[in-house]
C-alpha positions as CSV (number, residue, x, y, z in Angstrom):
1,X,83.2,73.3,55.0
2,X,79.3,73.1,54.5
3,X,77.5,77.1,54.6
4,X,74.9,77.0,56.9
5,X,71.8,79.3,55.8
6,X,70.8,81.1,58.9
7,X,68.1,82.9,57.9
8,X,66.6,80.2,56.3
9,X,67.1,78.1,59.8
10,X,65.5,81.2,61.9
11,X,62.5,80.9,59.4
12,X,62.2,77.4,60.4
13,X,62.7,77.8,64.2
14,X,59.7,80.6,63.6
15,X,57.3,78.3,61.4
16,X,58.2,75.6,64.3
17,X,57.3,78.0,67.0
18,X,54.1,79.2,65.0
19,X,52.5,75.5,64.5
20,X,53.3,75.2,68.7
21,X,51.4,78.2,69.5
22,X,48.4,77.1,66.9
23,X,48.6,74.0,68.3
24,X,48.1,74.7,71.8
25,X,45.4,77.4,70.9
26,X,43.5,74.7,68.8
27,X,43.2,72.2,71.8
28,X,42.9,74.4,73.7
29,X,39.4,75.8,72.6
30,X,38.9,72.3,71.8
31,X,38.7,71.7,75.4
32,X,37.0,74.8,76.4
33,X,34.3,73.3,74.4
34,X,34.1,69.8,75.1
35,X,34.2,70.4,79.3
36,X,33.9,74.5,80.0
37,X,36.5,77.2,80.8
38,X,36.7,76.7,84.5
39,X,37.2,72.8,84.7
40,X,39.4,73.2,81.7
41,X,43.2,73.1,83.2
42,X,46.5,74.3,81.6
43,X,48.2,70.7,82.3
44,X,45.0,69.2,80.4
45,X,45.6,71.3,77.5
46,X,49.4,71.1,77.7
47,X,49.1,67.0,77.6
48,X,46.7,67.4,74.3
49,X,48.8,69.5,72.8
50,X,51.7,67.2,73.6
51,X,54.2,70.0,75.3
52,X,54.8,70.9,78.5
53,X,53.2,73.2,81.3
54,X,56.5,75.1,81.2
55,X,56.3,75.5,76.9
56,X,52.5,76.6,77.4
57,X,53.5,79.1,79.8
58,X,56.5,79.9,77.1
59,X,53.7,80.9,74.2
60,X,50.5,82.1,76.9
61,X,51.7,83.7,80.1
62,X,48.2,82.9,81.4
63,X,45.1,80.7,80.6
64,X,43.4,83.6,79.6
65,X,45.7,84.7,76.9
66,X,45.1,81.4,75.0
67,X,41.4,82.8,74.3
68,X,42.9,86.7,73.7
69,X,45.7,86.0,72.1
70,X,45.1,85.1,68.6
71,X,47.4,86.1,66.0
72,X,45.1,88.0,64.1
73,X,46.7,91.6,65.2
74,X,50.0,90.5,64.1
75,X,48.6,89.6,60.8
76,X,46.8,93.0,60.6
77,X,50.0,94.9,61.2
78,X,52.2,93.5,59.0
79,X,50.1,93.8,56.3
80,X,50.0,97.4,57.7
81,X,53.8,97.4,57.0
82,X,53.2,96.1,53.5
83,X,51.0,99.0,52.5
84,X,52.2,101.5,50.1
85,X,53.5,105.3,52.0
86,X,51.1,107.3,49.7
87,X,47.9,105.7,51.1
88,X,47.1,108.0,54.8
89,X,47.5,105.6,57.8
90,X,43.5,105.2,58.2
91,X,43.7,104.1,54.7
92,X,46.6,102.0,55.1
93,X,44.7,100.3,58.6
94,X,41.4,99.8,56.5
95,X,43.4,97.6,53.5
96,X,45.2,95.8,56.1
97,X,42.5,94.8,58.0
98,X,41.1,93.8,54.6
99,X,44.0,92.1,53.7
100,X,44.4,90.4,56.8
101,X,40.8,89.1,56.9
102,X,41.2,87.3,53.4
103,X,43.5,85.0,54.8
104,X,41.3,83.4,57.8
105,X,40.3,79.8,56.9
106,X,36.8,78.8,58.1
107,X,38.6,77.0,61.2
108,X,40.1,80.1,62.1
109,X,36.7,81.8,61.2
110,X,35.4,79.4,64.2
111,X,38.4,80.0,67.2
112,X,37.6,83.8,65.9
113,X,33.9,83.3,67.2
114,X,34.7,81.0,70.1
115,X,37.4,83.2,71.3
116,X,34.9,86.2,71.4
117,X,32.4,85.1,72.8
118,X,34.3,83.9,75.9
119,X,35.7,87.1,76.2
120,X,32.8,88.1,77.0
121,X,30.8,85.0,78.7
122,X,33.5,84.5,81.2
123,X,34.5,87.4,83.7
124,X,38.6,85.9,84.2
125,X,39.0,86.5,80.5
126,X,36.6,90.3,80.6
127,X,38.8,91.0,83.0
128,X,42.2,90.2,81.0
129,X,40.7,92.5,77.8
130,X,41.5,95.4,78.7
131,X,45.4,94.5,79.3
132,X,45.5,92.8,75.9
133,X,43.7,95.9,73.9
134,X,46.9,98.3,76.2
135,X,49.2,95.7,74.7
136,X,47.8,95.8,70.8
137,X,47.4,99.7,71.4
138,X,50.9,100.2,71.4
139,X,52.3,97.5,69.3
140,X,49.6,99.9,66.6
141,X,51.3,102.6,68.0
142,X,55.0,101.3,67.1
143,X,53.9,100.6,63.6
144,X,52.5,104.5,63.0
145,X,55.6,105.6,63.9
146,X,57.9,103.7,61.9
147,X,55.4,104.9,59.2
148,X,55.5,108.2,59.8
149,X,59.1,108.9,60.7
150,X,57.8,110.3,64.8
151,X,58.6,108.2,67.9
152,X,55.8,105.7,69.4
153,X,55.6,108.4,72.6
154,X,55.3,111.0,70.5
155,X,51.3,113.2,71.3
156,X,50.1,113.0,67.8
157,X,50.7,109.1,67.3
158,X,49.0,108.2,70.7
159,X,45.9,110.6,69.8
160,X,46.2,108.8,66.6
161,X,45.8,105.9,67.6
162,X,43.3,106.6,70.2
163,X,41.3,107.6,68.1
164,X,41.6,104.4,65.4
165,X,41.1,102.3,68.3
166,X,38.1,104.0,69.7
167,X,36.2,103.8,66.6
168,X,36.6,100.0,66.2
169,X,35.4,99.2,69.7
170,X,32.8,101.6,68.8
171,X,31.1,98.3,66.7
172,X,32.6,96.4,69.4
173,X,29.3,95.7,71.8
174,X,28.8,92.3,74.2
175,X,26.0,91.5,71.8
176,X,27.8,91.9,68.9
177,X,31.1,89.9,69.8
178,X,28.6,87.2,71.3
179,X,26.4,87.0,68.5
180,X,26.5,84.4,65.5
181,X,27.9,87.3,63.1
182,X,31.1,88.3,64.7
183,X,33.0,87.4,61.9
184,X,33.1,89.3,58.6
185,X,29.8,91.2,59.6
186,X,31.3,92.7,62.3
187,X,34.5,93.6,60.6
188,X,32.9,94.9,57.9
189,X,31.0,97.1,60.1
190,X,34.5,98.4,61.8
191,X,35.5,99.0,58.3
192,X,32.8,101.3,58.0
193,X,33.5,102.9,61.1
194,X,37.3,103.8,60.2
195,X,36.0,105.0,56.4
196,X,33.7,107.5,58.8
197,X,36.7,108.7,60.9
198,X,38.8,109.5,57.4
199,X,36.1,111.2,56.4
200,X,36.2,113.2,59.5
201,X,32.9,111.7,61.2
202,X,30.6,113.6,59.6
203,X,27.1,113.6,61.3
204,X,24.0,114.5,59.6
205,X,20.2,114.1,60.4
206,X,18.3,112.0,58.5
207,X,16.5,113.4,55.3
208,X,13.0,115.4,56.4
209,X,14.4,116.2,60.0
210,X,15.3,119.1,61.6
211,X,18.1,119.3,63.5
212,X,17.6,120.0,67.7
């Protein structure tokens, strides 16, 4: 009797399941493009994609999510995972973000750009933002745990995290996400931000002033 590898068959029915979801993404935008948001329908980017409304639906639970949900964060936090325990978790969120930038092709560079600046040209998807940032909040929040040893609920992860979270968006403006930098610029300039909060935000007044 033949051994079936079934790990090695879950990786493929993952991989499978991963080139899907890119593909529907990538026509998606594609379309978005080409003919707008709003005459842009889930059946016409089902058909270019070559699935079904019902698999779209399967991989996006809206229209919406095919602009917010990238797979960017899920990139980010397993190389979170992959970090060593003796960096501090700001330190370990700083290489990962790092680490998960290095890998974006200039393609993804592009959906990246496209993707935010719909989110914030086009009020269906402004509106879907802040249910997406709740949903990466506590998938972060999961991940500190496990780091940590505490529970996901537990006061000091959700401040935590709070906190992480607040300092990106910080960097995070309309203009920014809309403007011809959002890539590395402006991840480079979140980097900066979280080096500030693990240095405790210090704030000091520019050389020659008094401070009020």
């Amino acid at each position: 009797m033949t051994s079936v590898d079934l790990s090695q068959h879950g990786s493929l029915r993952e991989r499978k399941k991963a080139r899907t979801r890119a593909a529907i993404r990538e026509h998606a935008l594609r379309l978005f493009r080409e003919q707008g948001y709003a005459d842009t329908t889930i059946e016409q980017i089902a058909a270019a994609a070559e699935v079904s409304p019902s698999t779209f639906f399967r991989y996006f639970p809206t229209k919406e999510d095919v602009v917010l949900r990238d797979d960017f964060d899920d990139r980010i936090l397993e190389a979170f995972d992959r970090q060593p325990a003796s960096l501090s978790p700001i330190a370990a969120i700083r290489a990962a973000l790092r680490e998960a930038v290095a890998t974006f092709t200039p393609a993804e560079w592009e959906e990246f750009h496209q993707g935010a600046g719909l989110s914030v040209t086009v009020p269906e998807i402004r509106a879907r933002t802040l249910d997406e940032l709740s949903r990466t909040i506590e998938m972060m929040a999961d991940a500190l745990a496990r780091r940590i040893g505490l529970t996901a609920d537990d006061l000091a992860v959700r401040a935590y995290v709070g906190a992480v979270f607040g300092v990106m968006m910080s960097v995070l403006s309309p203009d920014a996400l809309a403007g011809a930098d959002v890539g590395e610029q402006t991840l480079r300039r979140m980097d900066e931000a979280l080096a500030l909060l693990e240095a405790g935000l210090p704030l000091a007044p520019p050389r020659g002033t008094t401070p009020r």
